[in-house]
C-alpha positions as CSV (number, residue, x, y, z in Angstrom):
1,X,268.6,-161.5,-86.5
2,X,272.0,-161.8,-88.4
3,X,271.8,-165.4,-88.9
4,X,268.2,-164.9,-90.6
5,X,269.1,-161.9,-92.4
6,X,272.4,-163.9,-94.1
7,X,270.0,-166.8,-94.7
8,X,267.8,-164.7,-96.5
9,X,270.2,-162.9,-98.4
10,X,271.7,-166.3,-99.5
11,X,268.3,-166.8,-100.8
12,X,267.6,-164.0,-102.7
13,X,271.2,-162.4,-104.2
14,X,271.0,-165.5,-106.9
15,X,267.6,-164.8,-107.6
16,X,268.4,-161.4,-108.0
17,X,272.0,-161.4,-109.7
18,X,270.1,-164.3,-112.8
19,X,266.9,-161.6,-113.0
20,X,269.1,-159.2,-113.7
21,X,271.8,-161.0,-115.9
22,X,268.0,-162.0,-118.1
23,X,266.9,-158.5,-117.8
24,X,270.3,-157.0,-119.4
25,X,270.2,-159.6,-122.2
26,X,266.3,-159.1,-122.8
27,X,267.6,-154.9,-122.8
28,X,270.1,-155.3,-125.1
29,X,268.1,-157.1,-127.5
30,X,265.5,-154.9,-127.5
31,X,268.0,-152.0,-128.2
32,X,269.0,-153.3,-130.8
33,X,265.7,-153.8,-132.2
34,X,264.4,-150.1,-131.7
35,X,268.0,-148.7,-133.1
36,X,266.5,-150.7,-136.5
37,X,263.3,-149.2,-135.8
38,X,264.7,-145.6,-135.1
39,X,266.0,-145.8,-138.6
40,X,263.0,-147.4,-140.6
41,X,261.1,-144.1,-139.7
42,X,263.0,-142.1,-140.3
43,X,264.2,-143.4,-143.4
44,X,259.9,-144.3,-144.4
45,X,257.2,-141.8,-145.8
46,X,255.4,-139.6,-142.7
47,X,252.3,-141.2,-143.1
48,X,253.6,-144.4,-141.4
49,X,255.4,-143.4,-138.7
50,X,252.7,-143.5,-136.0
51,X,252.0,-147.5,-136.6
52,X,255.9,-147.9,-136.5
53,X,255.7,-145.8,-133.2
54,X,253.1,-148.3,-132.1
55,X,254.7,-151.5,-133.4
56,X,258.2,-150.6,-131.6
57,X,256.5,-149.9,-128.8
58,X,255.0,-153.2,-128.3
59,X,256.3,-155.7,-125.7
60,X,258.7,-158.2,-126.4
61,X,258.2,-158.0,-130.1
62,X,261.9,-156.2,-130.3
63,X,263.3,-159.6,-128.5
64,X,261.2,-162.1,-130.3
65,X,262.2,-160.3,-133.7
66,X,265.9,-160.4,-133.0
67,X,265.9,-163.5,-132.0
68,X,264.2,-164.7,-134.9
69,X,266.4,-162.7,-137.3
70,X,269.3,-164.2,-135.6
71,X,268.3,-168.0,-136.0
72,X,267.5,-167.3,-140.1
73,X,270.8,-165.7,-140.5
74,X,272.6,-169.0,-138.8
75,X,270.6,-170.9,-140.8
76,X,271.4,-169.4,-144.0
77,X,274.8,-169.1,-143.3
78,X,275.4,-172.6,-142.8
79,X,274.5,-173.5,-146.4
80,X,276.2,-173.0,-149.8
81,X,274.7,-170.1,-150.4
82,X,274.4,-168.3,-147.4
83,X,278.2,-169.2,-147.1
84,X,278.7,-167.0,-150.6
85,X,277.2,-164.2,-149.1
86,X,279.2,-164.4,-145.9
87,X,282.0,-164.2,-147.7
88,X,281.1,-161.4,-150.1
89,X,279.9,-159.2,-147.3
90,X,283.3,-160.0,-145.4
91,X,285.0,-158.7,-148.5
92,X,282.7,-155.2,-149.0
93,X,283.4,-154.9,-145.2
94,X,287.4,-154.9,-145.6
95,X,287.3,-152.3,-148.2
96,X,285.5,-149.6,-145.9
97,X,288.0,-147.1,-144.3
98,X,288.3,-147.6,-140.4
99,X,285.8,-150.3,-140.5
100,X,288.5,-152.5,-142.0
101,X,290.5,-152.4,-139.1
102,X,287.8,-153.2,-137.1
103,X,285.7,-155.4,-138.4
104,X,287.9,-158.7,-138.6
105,X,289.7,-158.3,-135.8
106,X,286.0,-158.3,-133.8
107,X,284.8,-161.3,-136.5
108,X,288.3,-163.5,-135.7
109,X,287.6,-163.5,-132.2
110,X,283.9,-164.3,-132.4
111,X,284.5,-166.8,-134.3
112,X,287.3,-168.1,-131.7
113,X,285.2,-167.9,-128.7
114,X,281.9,-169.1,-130.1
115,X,282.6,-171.9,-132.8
116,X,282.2,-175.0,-131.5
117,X,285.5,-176.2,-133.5
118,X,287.9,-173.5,-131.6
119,X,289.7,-174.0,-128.9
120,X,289.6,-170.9,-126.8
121,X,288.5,-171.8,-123.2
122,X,288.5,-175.9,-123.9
123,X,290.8,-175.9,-121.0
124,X,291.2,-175.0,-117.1
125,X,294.8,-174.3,-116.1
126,X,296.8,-173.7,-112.9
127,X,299.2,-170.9,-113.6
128,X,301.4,-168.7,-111.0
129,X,300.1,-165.5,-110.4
130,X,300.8,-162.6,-109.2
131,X,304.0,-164.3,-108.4
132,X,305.9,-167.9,-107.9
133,X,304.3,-168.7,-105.1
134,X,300.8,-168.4,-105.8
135,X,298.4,-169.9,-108.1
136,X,295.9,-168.6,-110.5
137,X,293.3,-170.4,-112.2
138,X,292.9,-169.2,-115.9
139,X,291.7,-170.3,-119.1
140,X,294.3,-171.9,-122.3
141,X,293.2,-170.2,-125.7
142,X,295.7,-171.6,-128.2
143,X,299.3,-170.8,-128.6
144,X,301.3,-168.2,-130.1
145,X,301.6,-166.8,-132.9
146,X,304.6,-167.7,-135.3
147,X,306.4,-164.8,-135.2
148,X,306.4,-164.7,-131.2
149,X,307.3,-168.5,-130.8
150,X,310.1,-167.8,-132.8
151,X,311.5,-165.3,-130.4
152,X,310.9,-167.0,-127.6
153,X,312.7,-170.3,-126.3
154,X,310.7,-173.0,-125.7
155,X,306.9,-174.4,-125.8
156,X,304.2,-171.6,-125.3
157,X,300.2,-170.9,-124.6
158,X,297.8,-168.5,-124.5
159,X,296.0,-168.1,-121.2
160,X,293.2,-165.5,-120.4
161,X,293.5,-165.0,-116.7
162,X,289.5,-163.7,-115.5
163,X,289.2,-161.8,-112.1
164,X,287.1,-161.8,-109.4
165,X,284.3,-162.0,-109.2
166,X,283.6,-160.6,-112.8
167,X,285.3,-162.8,-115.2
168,X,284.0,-160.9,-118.0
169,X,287.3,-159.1,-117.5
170,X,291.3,-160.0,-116.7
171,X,294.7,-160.7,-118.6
172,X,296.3,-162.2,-121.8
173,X,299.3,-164.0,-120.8
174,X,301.7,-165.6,-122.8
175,X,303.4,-168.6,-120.3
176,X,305.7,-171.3,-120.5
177,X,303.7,-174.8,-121.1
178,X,306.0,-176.8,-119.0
179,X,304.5,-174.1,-116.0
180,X,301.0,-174.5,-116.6
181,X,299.5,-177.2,-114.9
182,X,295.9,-178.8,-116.7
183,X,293.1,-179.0,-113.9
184,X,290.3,-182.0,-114.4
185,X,287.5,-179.3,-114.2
186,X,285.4,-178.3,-116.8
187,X,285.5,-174.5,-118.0
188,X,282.1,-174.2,-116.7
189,X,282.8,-175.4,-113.3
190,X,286.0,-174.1,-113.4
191,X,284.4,-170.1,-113.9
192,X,281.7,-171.5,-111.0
193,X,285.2,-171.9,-108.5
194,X,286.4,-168.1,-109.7
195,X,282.9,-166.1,-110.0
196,X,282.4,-167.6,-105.7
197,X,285.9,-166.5,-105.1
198,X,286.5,-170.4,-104.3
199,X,283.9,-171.2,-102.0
200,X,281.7,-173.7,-104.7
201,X,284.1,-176.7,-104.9
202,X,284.0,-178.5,-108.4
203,X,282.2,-181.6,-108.8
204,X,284.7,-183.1,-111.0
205,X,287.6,-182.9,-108.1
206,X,285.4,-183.0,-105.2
207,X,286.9,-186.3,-104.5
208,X,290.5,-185.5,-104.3
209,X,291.4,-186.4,-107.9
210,X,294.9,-184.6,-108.7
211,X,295.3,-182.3,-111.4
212,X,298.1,-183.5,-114.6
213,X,300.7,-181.4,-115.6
214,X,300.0,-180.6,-119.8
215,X,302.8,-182.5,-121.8
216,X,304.6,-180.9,-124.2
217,X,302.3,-183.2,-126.7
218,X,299.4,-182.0,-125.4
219,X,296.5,-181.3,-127.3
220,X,295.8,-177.2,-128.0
């Protein structure tokens, strides 16, 4: 009965675990839609507030709506115009009280992790962690800044270090590049290895290929 029971549950916890990873994101989009919503009647005449009731209360339209408002707004924002406007609204944004200090700090790191021209998590790395005997696998994403790389001696990068098994969360660290050792995984194979706590061995080094220690020329 234990044998069949572990069988089963390796079966059914990934089925379960992406049902609800789709579930959460189909949630939050819809959130977001009736937040919209929740203002538009209030902010509209009486009269129409019982066929807004109905519309946000239909299925999937809140998702299908998002999603939809988000593809127009990468579309426009990829040409000259849509550009001007980005940058315009990035300026009214900056001159709001609290919201300045927010607002491009949040923008800067979006744009790290999700343009396709950034480099944050480009690389897999070996660094040691929690101490000098050990090893960590974490993530390079860049290098100092200026002011910190002149205070310190030496070459530098920036290396989020994910936990397990959520590696949503985890640590900045700022280490030596001449400790850091460059691993022939992929990032996605490499979060694979740290989300299954090691048991799911990367393709890319299933066949005993050794990982290269980064060069003080290499590429960040």
């Amino acid at each position: 009965m234990k044998k069949y029971f572990i069988a089963g549950i390796l079966v059914w916890v990934p089925i379960a675990v992406t049902v609800w990873v789709i579930t959460w994101g189909l949630s939050l989009l819809d959130s977001v839609f009736g937040s919209v919503m929740h203002v538009i009647i209030a902010v509209f005449p009486r009269q129409f507030t019982a066929d807004l009731e109905h519309f946000r209360a239909l299925p999937g339209v809140g998702v299908v709506i998002v999603v939809m408002v988000i593809i127009a707004t990468g579309l426009l924002a990829i040409n000259f115009a849509g550009q001007w406007w980005v940058r315009f609204w990035d300026k009214q944004m900056t001159r709001i009280p609290i919201v300045r200090s927010i607002y491009p700090s949040v923008k800067q790191v979006s744009s790290t992790l999700f343009s396709g021209s950034g480099q944050a998590f480009r690389k897999a790395l070996l660094i040691r962690y929690p101490h000098a005997n050990s090893w960590a696998v974490a993530f390079q994403i860049g290098v100092p800044t200026a002011d910190i790389q002149h205070k310190l001696v030496g070459d530098y990068v920036n290396v989020f270090l994910p936990t397990t098994p959520n590696p949503t969360s985890g640590f900045f660290m700022i280490v030596p590049r001449s400790e850091v050792i460059e691993l022939d995984m992929n990032v996605e194979e490499a979060l694979k290895y740290i989300v299954s706590m090691g048991t799911v061995a990367p393709l890319s080094t299933a066949s005993g290929v050794r990982p290269t220690q980064l060069s003080n020329t290499s590429e960040v």
